[in-house]
TIFI-16438 format. One record per residue: x, y, z of N, C-alpha, C, O in turn. Coordinates in pm, whole numbers, plus 50000, padded with zeros to 5 digits. Atoms other than C-alpha are relative to their C-alpha. Example, Ala and Ser with C-alpha at 12.3 -4.5 7.8 and 13.67 -1.06 7.14 Angstrom:
<bados>
500894988150000512304955050780500905012050000501945011850066;499184988149994513674989450714499235010950073499745022050090;
</bados>
This chain:
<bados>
498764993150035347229568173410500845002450125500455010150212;499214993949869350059569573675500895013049954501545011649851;499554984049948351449606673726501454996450074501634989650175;498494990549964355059617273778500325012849975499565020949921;499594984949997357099647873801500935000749867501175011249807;498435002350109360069633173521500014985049947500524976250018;499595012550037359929602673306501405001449906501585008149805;498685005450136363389591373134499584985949942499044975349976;500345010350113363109572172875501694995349930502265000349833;498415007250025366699552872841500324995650095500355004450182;499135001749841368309532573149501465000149950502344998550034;498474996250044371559537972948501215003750118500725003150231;499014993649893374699550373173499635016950010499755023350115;500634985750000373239586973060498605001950071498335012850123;501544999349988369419579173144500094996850154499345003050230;499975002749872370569562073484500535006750108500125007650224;499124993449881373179581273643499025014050015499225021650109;501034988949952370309608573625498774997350083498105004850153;501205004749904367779589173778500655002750192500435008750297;499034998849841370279583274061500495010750053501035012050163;499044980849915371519621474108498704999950039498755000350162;500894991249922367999629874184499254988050126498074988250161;500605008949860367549600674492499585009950070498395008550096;500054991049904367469627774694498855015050019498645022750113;500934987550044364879654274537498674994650077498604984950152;501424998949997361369656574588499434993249872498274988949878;500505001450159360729647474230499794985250012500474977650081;500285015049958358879613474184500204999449811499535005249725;500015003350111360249600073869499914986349942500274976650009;499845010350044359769574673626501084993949883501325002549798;499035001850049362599552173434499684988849897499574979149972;500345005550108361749531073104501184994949923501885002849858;498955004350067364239508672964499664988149961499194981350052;500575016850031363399473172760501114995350013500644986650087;499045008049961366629457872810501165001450117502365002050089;498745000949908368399459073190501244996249932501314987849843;498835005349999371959458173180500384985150110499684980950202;499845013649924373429425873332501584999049984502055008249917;498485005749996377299411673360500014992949910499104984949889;499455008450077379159397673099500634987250048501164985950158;498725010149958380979365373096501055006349958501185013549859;498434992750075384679374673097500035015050011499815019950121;499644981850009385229412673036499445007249867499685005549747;501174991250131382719436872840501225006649881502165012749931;499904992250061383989450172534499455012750018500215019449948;500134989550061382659479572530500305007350125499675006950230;499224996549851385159499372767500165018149957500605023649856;499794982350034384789542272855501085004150064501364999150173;498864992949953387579560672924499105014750119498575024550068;500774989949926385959583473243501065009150055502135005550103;498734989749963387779617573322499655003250176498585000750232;500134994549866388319631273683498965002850023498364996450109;500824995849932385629652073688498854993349990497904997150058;501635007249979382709626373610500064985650075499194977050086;500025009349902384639603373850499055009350148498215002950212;500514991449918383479636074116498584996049953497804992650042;501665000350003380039631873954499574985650034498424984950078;500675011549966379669593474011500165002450148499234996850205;499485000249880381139601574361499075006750055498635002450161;501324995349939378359625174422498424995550005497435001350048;500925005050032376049602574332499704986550071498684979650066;499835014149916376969573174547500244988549942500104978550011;499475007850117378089552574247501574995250016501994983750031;498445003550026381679552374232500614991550151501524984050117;499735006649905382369536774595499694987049971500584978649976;500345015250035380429505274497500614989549876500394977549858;499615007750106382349497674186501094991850037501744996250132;499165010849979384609469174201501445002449938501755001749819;498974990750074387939484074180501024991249926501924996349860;499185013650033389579445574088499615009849811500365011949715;500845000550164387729456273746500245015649943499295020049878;500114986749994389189495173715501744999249970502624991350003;498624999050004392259508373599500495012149916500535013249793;499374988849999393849542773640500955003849839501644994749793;499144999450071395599560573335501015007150032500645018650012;499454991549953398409576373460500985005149884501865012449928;499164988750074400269590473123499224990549832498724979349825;500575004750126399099585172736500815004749860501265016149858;498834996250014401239586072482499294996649829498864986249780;500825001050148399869598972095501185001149917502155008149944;498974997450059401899592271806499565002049811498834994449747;500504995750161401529608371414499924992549928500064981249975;499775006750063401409594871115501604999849906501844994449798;498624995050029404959604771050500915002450067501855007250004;499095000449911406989605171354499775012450105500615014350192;500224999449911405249627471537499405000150126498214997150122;500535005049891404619625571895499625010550091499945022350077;500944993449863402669638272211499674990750126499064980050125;500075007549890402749627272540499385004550108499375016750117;500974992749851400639633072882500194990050075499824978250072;500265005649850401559626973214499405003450097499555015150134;501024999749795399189622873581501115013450024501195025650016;498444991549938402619632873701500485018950003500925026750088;499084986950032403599665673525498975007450059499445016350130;500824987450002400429685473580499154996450136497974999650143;500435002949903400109669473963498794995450027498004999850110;501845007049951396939649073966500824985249999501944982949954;499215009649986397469614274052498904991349832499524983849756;500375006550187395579599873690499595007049946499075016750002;500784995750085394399609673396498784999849949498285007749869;501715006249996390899591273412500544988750011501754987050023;499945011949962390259555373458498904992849889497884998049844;500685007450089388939529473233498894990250079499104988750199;501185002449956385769512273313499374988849921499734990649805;500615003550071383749486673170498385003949964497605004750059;501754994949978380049497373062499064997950082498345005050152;501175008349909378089472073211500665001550141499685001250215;499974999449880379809475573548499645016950028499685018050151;500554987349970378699513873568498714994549994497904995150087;501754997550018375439505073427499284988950100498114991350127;500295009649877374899474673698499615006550149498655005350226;500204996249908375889494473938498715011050011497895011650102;501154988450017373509523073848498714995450038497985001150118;501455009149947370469497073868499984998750124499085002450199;500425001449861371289487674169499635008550105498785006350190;500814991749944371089518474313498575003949986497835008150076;501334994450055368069526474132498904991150089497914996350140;500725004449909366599497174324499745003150145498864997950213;499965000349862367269509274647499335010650000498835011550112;500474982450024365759548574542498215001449990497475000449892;501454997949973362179555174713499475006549920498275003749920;500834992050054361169580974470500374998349868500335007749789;500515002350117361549560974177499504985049964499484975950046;501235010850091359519534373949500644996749861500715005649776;499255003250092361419514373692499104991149920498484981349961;501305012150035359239498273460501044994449822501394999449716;498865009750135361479472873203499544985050031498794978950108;500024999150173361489457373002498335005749973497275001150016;501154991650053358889480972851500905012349898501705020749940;500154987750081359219503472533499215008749977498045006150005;500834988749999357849534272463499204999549838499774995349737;500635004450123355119534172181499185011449911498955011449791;500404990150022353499566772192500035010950094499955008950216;499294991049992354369600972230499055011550035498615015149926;501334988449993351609630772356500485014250067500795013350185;499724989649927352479668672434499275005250059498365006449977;501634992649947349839685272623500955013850056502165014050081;499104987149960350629723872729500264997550158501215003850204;498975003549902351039707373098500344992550043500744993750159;499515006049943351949676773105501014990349807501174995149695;499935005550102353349649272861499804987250023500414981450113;500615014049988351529615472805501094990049915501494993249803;499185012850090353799581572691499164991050017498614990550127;500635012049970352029552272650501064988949935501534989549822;499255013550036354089517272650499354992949901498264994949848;500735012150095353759487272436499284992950075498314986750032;501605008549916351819471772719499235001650021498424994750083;501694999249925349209492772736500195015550099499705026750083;499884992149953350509510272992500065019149997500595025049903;499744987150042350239549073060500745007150104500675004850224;499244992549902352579574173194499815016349943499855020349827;500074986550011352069612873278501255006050042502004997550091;498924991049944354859639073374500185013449948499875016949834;500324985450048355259674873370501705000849879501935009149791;498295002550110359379663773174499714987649972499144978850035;499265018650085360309633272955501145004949945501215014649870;499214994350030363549634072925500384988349908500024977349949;499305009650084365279612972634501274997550009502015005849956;498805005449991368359593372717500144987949944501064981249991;499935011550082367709563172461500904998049874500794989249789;498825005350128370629565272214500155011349917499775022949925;499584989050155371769581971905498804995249905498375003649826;501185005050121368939562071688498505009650088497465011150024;500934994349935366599582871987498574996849960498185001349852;501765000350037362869574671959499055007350055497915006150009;500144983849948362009606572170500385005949958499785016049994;499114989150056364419627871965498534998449843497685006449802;501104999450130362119616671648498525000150026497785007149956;501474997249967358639610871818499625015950018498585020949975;500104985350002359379649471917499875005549892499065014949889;499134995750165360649656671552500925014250051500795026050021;498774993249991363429673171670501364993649914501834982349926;498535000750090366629674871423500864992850032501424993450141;498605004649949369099656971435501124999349844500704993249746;499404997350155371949664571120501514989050076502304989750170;498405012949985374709631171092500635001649859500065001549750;499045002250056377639632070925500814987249998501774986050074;499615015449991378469593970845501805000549950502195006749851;498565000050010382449587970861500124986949934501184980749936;499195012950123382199557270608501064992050066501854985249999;499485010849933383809539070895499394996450159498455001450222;500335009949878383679516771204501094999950126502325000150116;499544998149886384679518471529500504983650090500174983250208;499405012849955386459478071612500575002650165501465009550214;499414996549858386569474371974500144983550068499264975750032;500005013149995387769439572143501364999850094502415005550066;498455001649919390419430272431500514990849980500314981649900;498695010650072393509413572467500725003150141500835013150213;498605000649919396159399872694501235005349949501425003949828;498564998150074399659412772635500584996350053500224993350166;498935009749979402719396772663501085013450092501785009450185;499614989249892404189431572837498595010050063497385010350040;500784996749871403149453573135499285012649859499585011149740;500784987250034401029486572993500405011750063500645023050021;499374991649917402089500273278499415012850025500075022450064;501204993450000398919519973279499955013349946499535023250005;499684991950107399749541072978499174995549888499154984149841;500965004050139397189543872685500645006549897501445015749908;499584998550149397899547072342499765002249900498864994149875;500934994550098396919561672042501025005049886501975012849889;499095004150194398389556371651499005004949930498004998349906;500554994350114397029580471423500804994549848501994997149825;499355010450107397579556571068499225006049876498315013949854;500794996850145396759558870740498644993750001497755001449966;501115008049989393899531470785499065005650122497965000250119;500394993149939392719553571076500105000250140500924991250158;499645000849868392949556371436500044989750124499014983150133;499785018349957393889525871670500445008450139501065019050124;499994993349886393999535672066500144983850035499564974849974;499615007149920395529510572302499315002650179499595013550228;500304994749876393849510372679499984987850122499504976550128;499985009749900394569496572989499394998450108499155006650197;501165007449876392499474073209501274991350056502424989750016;499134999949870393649459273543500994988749951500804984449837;499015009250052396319435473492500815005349864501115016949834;499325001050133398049427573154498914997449899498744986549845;500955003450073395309432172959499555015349963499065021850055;501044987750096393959465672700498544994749940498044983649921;500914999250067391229472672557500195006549852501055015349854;499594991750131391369485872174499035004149959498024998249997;501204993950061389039508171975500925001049886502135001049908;498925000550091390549509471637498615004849846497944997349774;500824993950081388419534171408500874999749852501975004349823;499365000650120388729524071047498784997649904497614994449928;501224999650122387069525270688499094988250001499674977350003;500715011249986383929501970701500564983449936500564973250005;499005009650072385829476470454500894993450120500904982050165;498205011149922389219469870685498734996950121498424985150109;500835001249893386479470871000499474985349987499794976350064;500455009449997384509445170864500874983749978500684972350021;499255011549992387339425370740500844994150104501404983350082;499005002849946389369424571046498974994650106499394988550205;501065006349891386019414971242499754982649934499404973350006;499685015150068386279381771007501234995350020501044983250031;498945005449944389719373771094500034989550136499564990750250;499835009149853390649343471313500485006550071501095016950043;499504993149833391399350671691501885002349984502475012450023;498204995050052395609347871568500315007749913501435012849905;499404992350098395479365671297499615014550033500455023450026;500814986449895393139395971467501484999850098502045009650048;499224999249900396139392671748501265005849929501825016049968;499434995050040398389395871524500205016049892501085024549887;500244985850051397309424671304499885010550098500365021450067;500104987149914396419446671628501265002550081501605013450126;498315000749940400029436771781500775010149883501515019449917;498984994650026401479448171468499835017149955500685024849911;500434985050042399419482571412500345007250090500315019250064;499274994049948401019491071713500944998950070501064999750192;498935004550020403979482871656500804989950093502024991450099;499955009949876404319454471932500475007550118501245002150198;500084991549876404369480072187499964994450160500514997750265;500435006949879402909457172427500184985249996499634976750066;499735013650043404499427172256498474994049933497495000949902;500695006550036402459397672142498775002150067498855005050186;500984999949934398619398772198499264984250025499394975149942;500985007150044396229374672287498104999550007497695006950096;501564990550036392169379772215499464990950171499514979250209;501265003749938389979377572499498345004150024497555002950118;501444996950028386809389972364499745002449869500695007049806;499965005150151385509385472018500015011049960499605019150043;500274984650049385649417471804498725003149948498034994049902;501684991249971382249441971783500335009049900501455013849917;499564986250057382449468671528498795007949994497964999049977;500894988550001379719498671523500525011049898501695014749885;499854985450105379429528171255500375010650077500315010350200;499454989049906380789560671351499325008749929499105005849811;500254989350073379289594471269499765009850078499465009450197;500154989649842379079626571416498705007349972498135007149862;502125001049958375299638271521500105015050064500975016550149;500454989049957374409671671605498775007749999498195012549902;501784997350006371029682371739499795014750047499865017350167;500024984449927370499723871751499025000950109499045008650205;500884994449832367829721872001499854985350043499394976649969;500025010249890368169694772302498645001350072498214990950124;500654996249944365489709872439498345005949918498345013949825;501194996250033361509714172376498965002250128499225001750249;500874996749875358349722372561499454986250035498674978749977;500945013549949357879694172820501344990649965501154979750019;498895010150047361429674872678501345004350002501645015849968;498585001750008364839670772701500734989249966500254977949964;499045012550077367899650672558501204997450048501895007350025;498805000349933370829640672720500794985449963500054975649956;499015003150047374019620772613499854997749839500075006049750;499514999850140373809601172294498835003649927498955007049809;501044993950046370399610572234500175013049945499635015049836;499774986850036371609648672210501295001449923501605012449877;498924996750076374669644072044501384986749998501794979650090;498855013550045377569617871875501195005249930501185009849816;498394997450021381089624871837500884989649954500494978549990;498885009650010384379604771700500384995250086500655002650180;499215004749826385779581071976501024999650015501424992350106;498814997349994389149592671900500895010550095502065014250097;499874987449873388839618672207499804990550137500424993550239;500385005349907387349592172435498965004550099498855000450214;500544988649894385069616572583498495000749995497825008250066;501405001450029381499604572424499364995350195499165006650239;500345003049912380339591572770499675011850121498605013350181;499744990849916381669621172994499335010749910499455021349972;501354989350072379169644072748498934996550096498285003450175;501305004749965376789623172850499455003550149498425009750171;500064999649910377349620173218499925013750072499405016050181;500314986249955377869660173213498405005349973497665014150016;501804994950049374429663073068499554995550120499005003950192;501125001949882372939645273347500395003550141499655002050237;499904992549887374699661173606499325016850014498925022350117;500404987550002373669696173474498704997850026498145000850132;501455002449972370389685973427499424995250134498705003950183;499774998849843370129672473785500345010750060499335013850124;499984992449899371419699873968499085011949946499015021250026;500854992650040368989720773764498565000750076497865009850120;501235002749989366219704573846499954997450166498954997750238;499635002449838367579697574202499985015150065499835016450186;499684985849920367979734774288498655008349937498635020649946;501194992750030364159742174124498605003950081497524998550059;501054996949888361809753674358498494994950007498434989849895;500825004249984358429742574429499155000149911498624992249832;501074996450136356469759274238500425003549847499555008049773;499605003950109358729756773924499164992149903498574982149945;500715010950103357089741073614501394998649913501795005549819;499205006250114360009719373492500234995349872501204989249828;500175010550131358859708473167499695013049939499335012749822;500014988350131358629748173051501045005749958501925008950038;498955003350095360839753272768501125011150016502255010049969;498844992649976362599783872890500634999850115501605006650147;499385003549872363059769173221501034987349930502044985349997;498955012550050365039738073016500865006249883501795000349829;498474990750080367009765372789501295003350059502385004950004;498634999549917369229770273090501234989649957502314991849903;499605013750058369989729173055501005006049857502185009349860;499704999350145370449735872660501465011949985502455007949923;498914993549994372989770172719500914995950080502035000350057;498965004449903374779752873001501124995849890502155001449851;499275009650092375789723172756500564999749906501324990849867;500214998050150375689739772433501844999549974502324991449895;498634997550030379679751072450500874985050019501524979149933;499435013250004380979720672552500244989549874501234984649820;499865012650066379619696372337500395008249878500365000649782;500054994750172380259720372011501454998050037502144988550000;498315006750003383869723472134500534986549989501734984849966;499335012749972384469689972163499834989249897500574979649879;500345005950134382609677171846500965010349898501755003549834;499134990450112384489704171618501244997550036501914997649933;498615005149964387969693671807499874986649961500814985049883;499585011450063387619658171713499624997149902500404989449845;500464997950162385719660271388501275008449941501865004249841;498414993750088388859683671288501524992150021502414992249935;498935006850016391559662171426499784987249897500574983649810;500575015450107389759629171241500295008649911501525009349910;499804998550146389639649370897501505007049981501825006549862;498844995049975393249667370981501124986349942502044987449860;499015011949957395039633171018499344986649864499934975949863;500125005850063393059616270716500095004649861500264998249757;499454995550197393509639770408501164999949959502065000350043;498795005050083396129634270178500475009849938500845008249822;499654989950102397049666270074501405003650019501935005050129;498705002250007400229668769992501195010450128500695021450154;499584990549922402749686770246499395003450099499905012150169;500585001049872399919681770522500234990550078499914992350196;499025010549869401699649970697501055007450051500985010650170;498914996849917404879664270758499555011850091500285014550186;500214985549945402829699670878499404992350134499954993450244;500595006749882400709679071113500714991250105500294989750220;499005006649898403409658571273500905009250069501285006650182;499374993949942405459689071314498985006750114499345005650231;500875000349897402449701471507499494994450128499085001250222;499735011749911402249674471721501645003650073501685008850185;498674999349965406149676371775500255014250120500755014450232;500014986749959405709716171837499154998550187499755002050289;500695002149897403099708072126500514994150114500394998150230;499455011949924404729680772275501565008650121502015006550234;498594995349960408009704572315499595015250128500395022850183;500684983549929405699735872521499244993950108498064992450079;500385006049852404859720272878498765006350072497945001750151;501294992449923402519746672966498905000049898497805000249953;500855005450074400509741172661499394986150020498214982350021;500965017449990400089703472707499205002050138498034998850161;501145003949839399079707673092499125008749987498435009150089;501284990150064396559734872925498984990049985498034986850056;500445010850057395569709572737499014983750089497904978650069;500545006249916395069684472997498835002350095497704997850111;500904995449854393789700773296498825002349933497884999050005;501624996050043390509712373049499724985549935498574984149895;500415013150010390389677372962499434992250131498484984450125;500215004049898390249668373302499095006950051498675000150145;500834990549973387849696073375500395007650095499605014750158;499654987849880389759715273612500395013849975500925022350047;500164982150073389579747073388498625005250025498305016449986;
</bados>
């Protein structure tokens, strides 16, 4: 049996960027992932919108210097519009920061993350390897792989997804609310600049976000009922170009596809306890939100910064894996992610019921916001985390 202080179980962008905050600890951990990330040909679909402050957390982590900034691209104003004329706008500019976050592709975070991970003396990456079995003991906790292999640690922390196989080997809760739609994500050249302004069309068919990567080229996420999702993922490459050109409203002129369209289910996931004796859960493992906020990732990445400096500022003789020493973790996080799942779970069902005399109320809302300057940079700056 090899002995550690912390196995994660996910190399995810959540499971890794925690491995990598604690290079620096004492803590000898281990990292379990069956499928490394690797580089796409061309440009990854699957693109996060990262805010200021978890650019500060890759930055403290020695991450964000190494990324390839050819492949990065600043938002400096974003511009939301109703389903009825009205609008909301956010600028870098007004509320003095020089962006609003920066777009990213997955796999180049999660590349880079490996690579550090290779260079990090006090850890042990063992992948492709899944986890197969699950053991609590009052002081340690046993995993055994599909190879056989065995691993001890006084924490296992779970950073393997929203489907989690630590969240259920634990039998810890998890309560989903399925949104009967799909989340279509897939880039494109445009025929105008972007001008590094993102975009976002609240529609009857459901929410369609415009985002810009370096050049003349977005990314789209375009959350809609499983039906249009699946049908618009069957569409030829012209006719897909043309339907996402005209859902918003050729904004960016003519498109053309350069990555095939992906669609994924959407639902929102809420787990009351993150935390057990000997375990923890961090990003999508602990919790799944609408991607109509953009902000699923930067959960994640706050989880493993808290959790890191937790465990980074725990003293010697600490026993990390006892459950009221990882309730801290659990109250840190708890406000966050509830705010932020109940703010976009209410704008999604706000902006899709049909009740009569609730379009024009909701656009004037929008309108109302848009017109109160110190509200929106409210608004922002705790988006940005500088509240």
């Amino acid at each position: 049996m090899q002995q550690f202080d912390l196995i994660i179980v996910g190399g995810g962008l959540a499971g890794a960027s925690l491995a990598v905050a604690l290079r620096d600890t004492r803590l000898r951990v281990a990292l379990v992932e069956n499928q490394p990330p690797r580089h796409p040909e061309g440009w990854d679909a699957r693109i996060y919108a990262v805010s200021p402050a978890n650019v500060s957390f890759l930055e403290s982590i020695g991450a964000w210097k190494h990324l390839d900034a050819a492949r990065m691209a600043p938002i400096r104003a974003m511009q939301i519009y109703g389903d009825a004329g009205g609008q909301l706008d956010f600028s870098a500019y007004d509320v003095g920061v020089p962006e609003l976050g920066w777009i990213l592709e997955s796999s180049l975070m999660a590349c880079e993350f490996w690579e550090s991970a290779k260079r990090q003396a006090n850890l042990t990456v063992f992948s492709p390897a899944r986890p197969a079995e699950l053991f609590c003991r009052h002081d340690a906790t046993v995993l055994r792989l599909d190879d056989g292999t065995t691993l001890s640690a006084r924490l296992l922390v779970g950073a393997d997804g929203r489907d989690s196989w630590v969240r259920q080997a634990a039998g810890l809760a998890a309560m989903n609310s399925h949104y009967g739609e799909k989340g279509l994500v897939a880039n494109f050249a445009t025929e105008k600049p972007h001008r590094n302004v993102a975009y976002q069309w609240f529609r009857d068919d459901g929410v369609l976000a415009y985002l810009p990567l370096p050049g003349d080229r977005i990314s789209i996420v375009w959350s809609t009922p499983d039906e249009q999702a699946d049908a618009l993922c069957q569409l030829d490459p012209a006719t897909l170009c043309q339907r996402v050109a005209e859902a918003g409203g050729y904004r960016l002129g003519q498109l053309s596809l350069l990555t095939p369209p992906a669609a994924f289910p959407l639902r929102l996931m809420r787990v009351p306890q993150t935390v057990a004796p000997r375990l923890a859960l961090v990003g999508d493992a602990a919790h799944g939100i609408h991607p109509l906020s953009g902000h699923g990732i930067n959960l994640g990445f706050q989880d493993a910064r808290e959790l890191a400096d937790l465990l980074t500022a725990a003293p010697a003789w600490q026993d990390i894996g006892d459950e009221r020493f990882l309730q801290r973790y659990q109250r840190a996080r708890r406000e966050e992610i509830f705010l932020m799942q109940t703010t976009t779970d209410g704008l999604r069902r706000l902006f899709r019921e049909q009740v009569p005399g609730l379009r024009p109320l909701r656009n004037f809302g929008l309108k109302l916001t848009n017109g109160l300057p110190f509200m929106k940079n409210a608004l922002v700056r705790y988006a940005l985390g500088a509240l």
